[in-house]
FIMI-317531 format. One record per atom (N, C-alpha, C): residue in one letter; residue number from 1; atom name; x, y, z. Coordinates in steps of 0.05 Angstrom, whole numbers, plus 32768, in hexadecimal, padded with zeros to 4 digits. Example, Ala and Ser with C-alpha at 12.3 -4.5 7.8 and 13.67 -1.06 7.14 Angstrom:
! residues 2
@filum=A&lumba=1&vokol=N&x=8108&y=7F8E&z=809C
@filum=A&lumba=1&vokol=CA&x=80F6&y=7FA6&z=809C
@filum=A&lumba=1&vokol=C&x=8108&y=7FBE&z=809C
@filum=S&lumba=2&vokol=N&x=8101&y=7FD3&z=808E
@filum=S&lumba=2&vokol=CA&x=8111&y=7FEB&z=808F
@filum=S&lumba=2&vokol=C&x=8102&y=8001&z=809D
! end
This chain:
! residues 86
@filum=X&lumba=1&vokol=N&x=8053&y=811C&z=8019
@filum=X&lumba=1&vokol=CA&x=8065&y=812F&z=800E
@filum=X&lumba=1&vokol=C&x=8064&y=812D&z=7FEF
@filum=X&lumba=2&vokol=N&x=805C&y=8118&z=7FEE
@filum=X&lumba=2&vokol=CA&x=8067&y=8112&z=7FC7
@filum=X&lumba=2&vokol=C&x=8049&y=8107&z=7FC4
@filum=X&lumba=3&vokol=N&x=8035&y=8106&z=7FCD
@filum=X&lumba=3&vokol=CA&x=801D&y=8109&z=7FC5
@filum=X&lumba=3&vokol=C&x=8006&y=811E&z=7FAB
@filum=X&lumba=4&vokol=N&x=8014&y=8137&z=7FA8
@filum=X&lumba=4&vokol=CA&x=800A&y=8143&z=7F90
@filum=X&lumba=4&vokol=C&x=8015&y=813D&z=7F7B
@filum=X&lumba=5&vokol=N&x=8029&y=8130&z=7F81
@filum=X&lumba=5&vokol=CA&x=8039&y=812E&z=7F65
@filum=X&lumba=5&vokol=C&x=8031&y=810A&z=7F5E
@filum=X&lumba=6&vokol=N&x=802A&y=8100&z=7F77
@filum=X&lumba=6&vokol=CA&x=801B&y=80E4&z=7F6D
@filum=X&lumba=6&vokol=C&x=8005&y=80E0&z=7F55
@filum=X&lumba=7&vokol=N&x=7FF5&y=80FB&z=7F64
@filum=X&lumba=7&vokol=CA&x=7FDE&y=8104&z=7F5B
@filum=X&lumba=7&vokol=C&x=7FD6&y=8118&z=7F40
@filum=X&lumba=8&vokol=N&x=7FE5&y=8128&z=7F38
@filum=X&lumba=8&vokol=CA&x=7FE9&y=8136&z=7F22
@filum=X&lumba=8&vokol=C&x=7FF7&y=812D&z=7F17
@filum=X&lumba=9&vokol=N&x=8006&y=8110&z=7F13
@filum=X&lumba=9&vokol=CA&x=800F&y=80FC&z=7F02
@filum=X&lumba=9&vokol=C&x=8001&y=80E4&z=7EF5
@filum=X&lumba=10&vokol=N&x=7FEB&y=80E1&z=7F0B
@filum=X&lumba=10&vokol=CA&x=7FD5&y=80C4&z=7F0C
@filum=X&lumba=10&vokol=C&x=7FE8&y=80B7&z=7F06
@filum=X&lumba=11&vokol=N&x=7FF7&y=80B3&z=7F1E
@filum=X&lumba=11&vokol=CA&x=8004&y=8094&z=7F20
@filum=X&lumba=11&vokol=C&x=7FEF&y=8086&z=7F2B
@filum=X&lumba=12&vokol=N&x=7FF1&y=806C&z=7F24
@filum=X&lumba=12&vokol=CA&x=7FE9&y=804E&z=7F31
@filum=X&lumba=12&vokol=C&x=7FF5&y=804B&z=7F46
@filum=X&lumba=13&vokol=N&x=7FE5&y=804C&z=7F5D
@filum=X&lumba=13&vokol=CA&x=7FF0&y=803B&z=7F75
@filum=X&lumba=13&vokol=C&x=7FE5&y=8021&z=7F7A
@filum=X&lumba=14&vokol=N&x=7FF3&y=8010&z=7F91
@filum=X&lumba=14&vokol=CA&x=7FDF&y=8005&z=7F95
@filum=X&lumba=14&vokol=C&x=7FF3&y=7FFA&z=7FB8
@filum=X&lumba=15&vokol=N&x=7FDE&y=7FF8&z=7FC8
@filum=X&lumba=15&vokol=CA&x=7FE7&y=7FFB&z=7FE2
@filum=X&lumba=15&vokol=C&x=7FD5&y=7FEB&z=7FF1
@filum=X&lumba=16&vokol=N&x=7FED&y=7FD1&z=7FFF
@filum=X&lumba=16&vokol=CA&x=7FD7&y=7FC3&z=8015
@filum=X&lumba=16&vokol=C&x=7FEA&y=7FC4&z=8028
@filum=X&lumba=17&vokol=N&x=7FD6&y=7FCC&z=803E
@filum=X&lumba=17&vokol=CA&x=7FDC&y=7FCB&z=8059
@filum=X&lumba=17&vokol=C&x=7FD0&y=7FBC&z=8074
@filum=X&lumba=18&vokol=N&x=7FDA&y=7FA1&z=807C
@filum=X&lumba=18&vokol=CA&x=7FC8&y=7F93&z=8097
@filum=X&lumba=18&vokol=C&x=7FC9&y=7FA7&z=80AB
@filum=X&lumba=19&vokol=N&x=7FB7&y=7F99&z=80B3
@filum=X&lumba=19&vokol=CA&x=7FA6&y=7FA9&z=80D0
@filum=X&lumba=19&vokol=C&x=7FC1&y=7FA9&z=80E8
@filum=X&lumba=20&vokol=N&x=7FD4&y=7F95&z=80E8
@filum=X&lumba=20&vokol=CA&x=7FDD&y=7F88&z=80F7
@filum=X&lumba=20&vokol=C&x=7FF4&y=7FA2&z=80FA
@filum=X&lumba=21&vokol=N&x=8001&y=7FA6&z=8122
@filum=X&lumba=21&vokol=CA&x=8013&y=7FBA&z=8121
@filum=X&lumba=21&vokol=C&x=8028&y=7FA4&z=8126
@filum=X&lumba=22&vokol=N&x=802A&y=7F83&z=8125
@filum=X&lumba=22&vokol=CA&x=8041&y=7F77&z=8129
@filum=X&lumba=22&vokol=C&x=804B&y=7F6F&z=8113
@filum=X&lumba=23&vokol=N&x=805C&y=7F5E&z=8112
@filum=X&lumba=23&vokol=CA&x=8067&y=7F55&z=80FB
@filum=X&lumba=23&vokol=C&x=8079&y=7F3E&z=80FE
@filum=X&lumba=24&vokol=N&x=806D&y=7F24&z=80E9
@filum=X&lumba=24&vokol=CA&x=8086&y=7F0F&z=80EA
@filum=X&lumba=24&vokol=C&x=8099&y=7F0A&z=80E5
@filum=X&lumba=25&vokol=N&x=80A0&y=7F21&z=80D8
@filum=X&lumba=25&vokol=CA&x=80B3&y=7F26&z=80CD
@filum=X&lumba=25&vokol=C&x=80C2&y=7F49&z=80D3
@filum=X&lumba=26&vokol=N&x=80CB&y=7F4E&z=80E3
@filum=X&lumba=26&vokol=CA&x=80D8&y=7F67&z=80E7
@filum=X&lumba=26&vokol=C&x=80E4&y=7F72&z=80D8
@filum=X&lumba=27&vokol=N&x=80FF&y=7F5F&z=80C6
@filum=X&lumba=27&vokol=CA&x=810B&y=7F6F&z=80BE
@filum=X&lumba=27&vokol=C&x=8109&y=7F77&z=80A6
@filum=X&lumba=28&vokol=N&x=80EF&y=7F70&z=809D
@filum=X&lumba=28&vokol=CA&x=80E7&y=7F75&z=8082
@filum=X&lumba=28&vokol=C&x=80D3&y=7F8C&z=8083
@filum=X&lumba=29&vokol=N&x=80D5&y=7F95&z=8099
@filum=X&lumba=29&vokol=CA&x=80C8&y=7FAB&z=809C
@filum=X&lumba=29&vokol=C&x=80D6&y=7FBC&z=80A2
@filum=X&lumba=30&vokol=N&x=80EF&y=7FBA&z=80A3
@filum=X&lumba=30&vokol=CA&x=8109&y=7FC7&z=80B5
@filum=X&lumba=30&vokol=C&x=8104&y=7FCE&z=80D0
@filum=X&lumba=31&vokol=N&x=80EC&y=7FC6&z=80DE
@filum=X&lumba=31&vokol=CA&x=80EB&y=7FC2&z=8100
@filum=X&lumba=31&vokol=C&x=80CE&y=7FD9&z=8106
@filum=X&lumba=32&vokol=N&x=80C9&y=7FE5&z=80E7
@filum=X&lumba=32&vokol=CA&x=80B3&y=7FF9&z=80F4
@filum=X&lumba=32&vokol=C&x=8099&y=7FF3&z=80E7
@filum=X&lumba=33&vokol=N&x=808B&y=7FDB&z=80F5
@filum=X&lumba=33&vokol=CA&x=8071&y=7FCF&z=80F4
@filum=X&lumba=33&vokol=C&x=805D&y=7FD5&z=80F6
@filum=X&lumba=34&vokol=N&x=8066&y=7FE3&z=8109
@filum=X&lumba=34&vokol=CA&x=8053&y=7FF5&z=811C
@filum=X&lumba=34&vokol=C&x=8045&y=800C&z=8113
@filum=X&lumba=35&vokol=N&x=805C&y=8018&z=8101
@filum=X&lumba=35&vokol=CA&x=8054&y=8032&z=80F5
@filum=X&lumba=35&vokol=C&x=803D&y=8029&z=80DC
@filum=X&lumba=36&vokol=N&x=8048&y=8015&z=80CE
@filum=X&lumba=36&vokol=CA&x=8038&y=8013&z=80B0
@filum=X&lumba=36&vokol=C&x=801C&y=8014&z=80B6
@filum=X&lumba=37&vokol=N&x=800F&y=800C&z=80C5
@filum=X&lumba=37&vokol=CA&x=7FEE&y=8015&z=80C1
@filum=X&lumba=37&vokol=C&x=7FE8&y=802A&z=80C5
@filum=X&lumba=38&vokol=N&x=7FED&y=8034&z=80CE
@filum=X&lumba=38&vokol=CA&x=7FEB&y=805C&z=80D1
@filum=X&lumba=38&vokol=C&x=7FF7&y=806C&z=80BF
@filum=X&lumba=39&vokol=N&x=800E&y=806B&z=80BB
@filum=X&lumba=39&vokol=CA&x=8019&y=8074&z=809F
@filum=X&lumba=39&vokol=C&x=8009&y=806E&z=8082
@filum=X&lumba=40&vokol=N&x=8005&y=8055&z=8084
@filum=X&lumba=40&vokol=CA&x=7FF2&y=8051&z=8069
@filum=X&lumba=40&vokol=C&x=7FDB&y=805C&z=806B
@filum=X&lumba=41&vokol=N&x=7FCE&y=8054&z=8080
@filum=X&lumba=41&vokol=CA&x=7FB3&y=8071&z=8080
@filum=X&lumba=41&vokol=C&x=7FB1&y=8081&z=8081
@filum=X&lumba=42&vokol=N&x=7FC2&y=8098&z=8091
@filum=X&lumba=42&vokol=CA&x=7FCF&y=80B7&z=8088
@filum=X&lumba=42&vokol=C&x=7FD9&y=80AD&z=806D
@filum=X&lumba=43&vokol=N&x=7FDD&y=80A6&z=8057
@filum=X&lumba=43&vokol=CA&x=7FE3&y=80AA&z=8041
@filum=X&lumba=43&vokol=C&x=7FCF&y=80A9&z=802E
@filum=X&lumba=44&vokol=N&x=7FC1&y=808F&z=8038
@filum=X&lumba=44&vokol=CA&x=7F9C&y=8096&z=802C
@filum=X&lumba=44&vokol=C&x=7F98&y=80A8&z=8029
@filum=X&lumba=45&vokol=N&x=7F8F&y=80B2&z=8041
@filum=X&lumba=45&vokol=CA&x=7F82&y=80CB&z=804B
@filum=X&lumba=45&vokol=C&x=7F8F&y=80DE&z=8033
@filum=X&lumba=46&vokol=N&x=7FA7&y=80EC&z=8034
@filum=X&lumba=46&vokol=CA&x=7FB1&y=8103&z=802B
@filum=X&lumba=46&vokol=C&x=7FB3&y=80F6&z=800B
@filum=X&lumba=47&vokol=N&x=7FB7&y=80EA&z=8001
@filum=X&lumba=47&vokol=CA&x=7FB9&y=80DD&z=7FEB
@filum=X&lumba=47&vokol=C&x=7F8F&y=80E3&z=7FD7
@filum=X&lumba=48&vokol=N&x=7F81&y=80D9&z=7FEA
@filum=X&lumba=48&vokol=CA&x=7F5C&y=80DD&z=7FE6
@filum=X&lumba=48&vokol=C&x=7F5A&y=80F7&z=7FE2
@filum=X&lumba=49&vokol=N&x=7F65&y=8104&z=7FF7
@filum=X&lumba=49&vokol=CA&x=7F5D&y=8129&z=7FFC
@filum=X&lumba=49&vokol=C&x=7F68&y=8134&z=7FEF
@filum=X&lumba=50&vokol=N&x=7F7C&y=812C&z=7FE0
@filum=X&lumba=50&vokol=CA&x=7F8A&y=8141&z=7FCC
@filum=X&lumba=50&vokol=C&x=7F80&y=8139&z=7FAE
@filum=X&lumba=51&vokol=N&x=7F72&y=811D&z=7FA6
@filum=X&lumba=51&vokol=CA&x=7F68&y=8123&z=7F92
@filum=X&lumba=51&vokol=C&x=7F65&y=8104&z=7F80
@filum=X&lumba=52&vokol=N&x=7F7B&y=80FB&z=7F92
@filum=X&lumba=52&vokol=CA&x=7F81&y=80E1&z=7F82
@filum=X&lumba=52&vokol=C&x=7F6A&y=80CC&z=7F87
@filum=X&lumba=53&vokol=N&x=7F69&y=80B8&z=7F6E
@filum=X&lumba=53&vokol=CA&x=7F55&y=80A7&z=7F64
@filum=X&lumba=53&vokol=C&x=7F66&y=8091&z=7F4E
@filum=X&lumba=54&vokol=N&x=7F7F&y=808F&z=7F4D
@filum=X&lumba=54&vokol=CA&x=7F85&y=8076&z=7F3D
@filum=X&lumba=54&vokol=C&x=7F9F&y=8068&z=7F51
@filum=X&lumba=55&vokol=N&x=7F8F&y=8067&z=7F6C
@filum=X&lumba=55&vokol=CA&x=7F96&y=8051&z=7F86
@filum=X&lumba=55&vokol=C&x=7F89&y=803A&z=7F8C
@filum=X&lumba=56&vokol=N&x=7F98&y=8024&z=7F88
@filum=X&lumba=56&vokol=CA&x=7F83&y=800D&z=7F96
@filum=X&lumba=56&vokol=C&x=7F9D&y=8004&z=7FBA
@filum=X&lumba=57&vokol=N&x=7F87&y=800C&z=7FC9
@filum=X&lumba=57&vokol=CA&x=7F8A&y=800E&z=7FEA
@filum=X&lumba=57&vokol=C&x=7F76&y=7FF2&z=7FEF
@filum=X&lumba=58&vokol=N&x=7F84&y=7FE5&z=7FFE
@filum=X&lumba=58&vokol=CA&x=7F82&y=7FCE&z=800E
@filum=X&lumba=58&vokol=C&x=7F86&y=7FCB&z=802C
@filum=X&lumba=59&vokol=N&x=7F76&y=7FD5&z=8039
@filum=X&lumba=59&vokol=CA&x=7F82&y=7FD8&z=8057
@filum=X&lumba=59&vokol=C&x=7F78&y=7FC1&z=8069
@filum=X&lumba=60&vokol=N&x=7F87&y=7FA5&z=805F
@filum=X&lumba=60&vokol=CA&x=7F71&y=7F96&z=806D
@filum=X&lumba=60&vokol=C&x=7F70&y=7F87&z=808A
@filum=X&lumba=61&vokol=N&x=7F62&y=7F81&z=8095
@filum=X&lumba=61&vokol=CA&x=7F5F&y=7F78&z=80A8
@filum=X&lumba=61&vokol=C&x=7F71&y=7F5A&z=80AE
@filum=X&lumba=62&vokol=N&x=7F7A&y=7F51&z=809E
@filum=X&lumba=62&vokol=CA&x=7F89&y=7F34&z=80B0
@filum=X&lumba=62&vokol=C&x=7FA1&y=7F38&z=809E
@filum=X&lumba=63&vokol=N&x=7FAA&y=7F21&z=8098
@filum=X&lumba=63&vokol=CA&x=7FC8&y=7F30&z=8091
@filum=X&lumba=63&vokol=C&x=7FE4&y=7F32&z=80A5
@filum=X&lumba=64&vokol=N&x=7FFC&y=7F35&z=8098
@filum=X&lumba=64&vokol=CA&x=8014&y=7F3B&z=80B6
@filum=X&lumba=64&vokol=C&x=8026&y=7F4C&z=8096
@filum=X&lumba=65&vokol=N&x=8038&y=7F58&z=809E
@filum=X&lumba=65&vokol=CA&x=804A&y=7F6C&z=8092
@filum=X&lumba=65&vokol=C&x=8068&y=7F52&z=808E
@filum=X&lumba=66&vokol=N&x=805F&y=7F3D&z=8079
@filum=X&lumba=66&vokol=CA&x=8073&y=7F2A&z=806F
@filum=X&lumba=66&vokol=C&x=806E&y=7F20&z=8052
@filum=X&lumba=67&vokol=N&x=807C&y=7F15&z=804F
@filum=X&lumba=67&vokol=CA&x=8074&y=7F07&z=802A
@filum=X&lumba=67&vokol=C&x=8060&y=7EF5&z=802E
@filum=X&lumba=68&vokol=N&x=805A&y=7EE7&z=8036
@filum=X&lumba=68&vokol=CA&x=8041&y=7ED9&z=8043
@filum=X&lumba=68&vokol=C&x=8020&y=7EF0&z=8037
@filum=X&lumba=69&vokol=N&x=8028&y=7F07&z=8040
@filum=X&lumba=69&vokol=CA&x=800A&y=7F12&z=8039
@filum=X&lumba=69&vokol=C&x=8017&y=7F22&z=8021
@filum=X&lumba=70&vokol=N&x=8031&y=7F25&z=8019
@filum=X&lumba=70&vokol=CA&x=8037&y=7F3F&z=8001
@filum=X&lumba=70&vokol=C&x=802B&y=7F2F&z=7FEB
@filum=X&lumba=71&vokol=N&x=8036&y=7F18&z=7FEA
@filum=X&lumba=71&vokol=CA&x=803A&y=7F0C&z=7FD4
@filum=X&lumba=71&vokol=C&x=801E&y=7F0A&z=7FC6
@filum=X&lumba=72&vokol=N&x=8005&y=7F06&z=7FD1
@filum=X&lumba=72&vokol=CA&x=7FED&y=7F02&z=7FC4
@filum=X&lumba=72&vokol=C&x=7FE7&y=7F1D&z=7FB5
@filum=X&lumba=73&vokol=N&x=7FED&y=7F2B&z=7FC7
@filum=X&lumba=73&vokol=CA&x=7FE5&y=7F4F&z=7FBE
@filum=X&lumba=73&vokol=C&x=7FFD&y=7F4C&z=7FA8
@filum=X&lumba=74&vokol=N&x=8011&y=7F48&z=7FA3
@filum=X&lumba=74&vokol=CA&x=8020&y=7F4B&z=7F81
@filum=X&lumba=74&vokol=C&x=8014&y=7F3B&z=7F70
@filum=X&lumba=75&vokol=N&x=800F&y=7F1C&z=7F74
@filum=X&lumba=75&vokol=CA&x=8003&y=7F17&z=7F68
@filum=X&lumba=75&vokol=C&x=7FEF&y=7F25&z=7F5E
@filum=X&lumba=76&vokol=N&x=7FDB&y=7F2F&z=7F68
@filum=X&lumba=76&vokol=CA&x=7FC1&y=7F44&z=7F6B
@filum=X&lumba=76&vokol=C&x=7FBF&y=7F5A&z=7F53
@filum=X&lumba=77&vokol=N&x=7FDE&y=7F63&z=7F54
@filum=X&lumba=77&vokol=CA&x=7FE0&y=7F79&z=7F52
@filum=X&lumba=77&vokol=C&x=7FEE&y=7F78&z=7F32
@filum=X&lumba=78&vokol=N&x=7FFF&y=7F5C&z=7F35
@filum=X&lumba=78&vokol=CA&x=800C&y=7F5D&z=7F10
@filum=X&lumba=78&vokol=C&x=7FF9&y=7F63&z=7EFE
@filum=X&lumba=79&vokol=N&x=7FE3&y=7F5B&z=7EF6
@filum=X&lumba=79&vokol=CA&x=7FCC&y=7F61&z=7EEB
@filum=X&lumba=79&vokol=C&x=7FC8&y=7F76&z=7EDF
@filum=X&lumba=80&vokol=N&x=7FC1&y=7F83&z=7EF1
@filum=X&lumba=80&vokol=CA&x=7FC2&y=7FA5&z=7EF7
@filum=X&lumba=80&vokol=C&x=7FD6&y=7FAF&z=7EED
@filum=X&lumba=81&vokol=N&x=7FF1&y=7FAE&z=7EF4
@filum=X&lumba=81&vokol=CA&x=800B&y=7FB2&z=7EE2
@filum=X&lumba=81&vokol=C&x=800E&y=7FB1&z=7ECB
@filum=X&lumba=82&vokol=N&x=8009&y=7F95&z=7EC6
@filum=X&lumba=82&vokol=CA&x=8019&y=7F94&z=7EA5
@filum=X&lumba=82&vokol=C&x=7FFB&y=7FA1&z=7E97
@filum=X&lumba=83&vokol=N&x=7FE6&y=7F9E&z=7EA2
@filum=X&lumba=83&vokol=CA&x=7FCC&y=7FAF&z=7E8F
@filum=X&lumba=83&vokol=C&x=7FD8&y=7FCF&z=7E88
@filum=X&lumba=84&vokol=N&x=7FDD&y=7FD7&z=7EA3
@filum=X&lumba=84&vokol=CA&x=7FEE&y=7FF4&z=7EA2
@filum=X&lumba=84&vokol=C&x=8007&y=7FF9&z=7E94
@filum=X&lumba=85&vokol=N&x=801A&y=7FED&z=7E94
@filum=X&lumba=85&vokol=CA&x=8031&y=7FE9&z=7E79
@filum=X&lumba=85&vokol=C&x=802D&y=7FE0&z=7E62
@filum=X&lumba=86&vokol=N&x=8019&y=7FD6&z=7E5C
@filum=X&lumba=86&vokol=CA&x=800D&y=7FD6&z=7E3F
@filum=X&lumba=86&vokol=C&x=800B&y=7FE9&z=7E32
! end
């Protein structure tokens, strides 16, 4: 829905998603685990096809939807940040 306006803004995203539809953590997902891998790929998807190019997508294979795997991807990702608030 808010994808053109992602994109005719060039915002920075940056988006990781495990493979995994469980989670060790539920309620940090608010209970819908299940959904996040499909949702984040339908957002690829429509996000690629409409134009955008200043995404870094991570869809990776091991991983679980907890701080356990977020936390490396922020770390990852401050970098990237404060380069971009400069």
């Amino acid at each position: 829905m808010h994808v053109p306006l992602l994109v005719d803004n060039d915002t920075r995203l940056w988006v990781y998603s495990p493979s995994t539809l469980t989670c060790s953590d539920p309620a940090a997902m608010i209970g819908h685990c299940d959904q996040a891998q499909g949702s984040n790929r339908s957002f690829y998807n429509h996000y690629r096809s409409a134009g955008g190019r200043n995404g870094h997508f991570d869809i990776a294979q091991g991983g679980q939807h907890d701080w356990n795997s977020w936390a490396p991807q922020l770390a990852a990702m401050a970098p990237d940040m404060t380069a971009t608030i400069r």
